[in-house]
KEZA-407744 format. One line per 8 residues: their letters; for each residue x, y, z of N, C-alpha, C. Coordinates in steps of 0.1 Angstrom, whole numbers. Layout:
! KEZA-407744
A	X/Y/Z/X/Y/Z/X/Y/Z | ...
This chain:
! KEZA-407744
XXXXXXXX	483/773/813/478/769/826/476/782/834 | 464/784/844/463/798/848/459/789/863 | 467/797/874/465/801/887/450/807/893 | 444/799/901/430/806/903/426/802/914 | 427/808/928/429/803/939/436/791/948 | 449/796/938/459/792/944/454/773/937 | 448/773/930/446/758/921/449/761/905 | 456/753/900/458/748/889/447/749/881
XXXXXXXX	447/751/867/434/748/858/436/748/848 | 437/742/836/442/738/825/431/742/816 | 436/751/804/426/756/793/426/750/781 | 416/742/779/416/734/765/406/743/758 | 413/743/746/403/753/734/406/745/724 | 396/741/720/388/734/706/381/745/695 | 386/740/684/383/750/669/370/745/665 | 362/752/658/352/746/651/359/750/637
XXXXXXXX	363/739/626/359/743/611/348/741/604 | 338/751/598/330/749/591/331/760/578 | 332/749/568/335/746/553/326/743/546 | 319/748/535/311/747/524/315/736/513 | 305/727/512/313/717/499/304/716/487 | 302/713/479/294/709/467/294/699/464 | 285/692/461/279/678/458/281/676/440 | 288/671/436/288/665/418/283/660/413
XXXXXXXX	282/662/401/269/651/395/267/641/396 | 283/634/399/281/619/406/276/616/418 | 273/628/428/272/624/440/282/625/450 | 295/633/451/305/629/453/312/642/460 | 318/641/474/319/657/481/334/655/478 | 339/670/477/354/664/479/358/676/497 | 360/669/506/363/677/517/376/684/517 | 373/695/525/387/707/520/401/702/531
XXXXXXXX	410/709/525/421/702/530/425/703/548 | 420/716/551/419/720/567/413/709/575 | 401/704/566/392/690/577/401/680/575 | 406/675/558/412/666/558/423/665/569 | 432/674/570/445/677/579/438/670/592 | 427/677/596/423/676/611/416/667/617 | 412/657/604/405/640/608/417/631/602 | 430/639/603/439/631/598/444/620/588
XXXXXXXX	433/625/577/434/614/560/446/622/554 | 455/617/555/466/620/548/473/615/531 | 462/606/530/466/596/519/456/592/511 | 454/586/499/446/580/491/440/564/499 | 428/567/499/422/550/504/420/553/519 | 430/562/528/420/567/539/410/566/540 | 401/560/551/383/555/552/377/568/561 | 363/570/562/361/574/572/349/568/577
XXXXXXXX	346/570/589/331/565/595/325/577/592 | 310/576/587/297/581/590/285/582/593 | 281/590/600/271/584/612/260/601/609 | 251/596/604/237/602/600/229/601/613 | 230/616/616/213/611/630/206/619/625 | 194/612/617/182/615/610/170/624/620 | 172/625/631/162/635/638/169/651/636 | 179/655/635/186/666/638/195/665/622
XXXXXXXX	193/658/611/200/658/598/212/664/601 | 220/658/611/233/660/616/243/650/605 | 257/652/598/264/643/597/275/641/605 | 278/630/612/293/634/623/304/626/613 | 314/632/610/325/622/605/338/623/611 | 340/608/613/358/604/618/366/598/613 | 377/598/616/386/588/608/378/574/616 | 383/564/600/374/548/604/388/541/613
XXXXXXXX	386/538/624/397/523/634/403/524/622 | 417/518/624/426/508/616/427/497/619 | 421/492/619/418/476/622/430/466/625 | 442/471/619/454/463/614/461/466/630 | 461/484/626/470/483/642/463/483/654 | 448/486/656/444/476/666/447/461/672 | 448/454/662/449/441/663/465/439/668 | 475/445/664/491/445/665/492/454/682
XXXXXXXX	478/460/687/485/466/699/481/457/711 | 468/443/702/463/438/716/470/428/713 | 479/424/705/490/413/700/501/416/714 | 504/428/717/513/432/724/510/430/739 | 498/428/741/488/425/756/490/413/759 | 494/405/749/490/391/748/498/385/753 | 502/370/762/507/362/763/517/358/753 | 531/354/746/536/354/739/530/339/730
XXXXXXXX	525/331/739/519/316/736/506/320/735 | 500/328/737/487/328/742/476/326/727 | 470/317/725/461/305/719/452/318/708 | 451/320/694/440/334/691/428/331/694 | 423/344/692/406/344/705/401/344/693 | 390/337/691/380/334/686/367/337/689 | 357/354/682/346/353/687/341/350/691 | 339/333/681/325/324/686/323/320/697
XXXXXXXX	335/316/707/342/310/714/339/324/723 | 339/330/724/337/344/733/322/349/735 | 314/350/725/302/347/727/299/337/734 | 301/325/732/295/314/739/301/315/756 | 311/323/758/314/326/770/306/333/777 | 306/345/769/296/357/779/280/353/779 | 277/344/770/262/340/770/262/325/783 | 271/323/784/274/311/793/270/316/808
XXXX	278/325/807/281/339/819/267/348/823 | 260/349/811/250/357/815/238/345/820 | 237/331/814/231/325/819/228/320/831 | 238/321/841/243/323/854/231/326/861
């Protein structure tokens, strides 16, 4: 934290790793373990999301939601009684809503 007219300022420093990989005959990258560490796949069957933007042949990759403990944290929001939500039923709401 650094003092700078007499205000507060907080220094966040972000790494860039960039790592070289090779592609296999099958097609197939294996990413080095510094990225792995730092998108947090610690395990076999770890997913990731990937997101191709074809103007700039950029690849961005993240770890993919866990779907499981998403669902266990809005479990925890929830009314202890409270009825499961059902998309369809939620669409038909907000399309009810927008019809308005």
């Amino acid at each position: 934290m650094y003092v700078i007219d007499k205000k507060y300022y907080i220094c966040y420093i972000t790494y860039m790793i960039q790592k070289s990989v090779v592609m296999t005959s099958k097609g197939t990258f294996t990413l080095p373990a510094t990225v792995r560490k730092a998108l947090g796949l610690t395990k076999a069957g770890d997913k990731l999301m990937l997101t191709f933007h074809e103007q700039s042949s950029v690849v961005e990759l993240k770890k993919a939601p866990d779907f499981a403990a998403i669902q266990e944290e809005i479990a925890q929001l929830l009314p202890a009684n409270a009825p499961p939500l059902e998309l369809k039923k939620i669409r038909e709401q907000r399309h009810q809503e927008r019809q308005k």
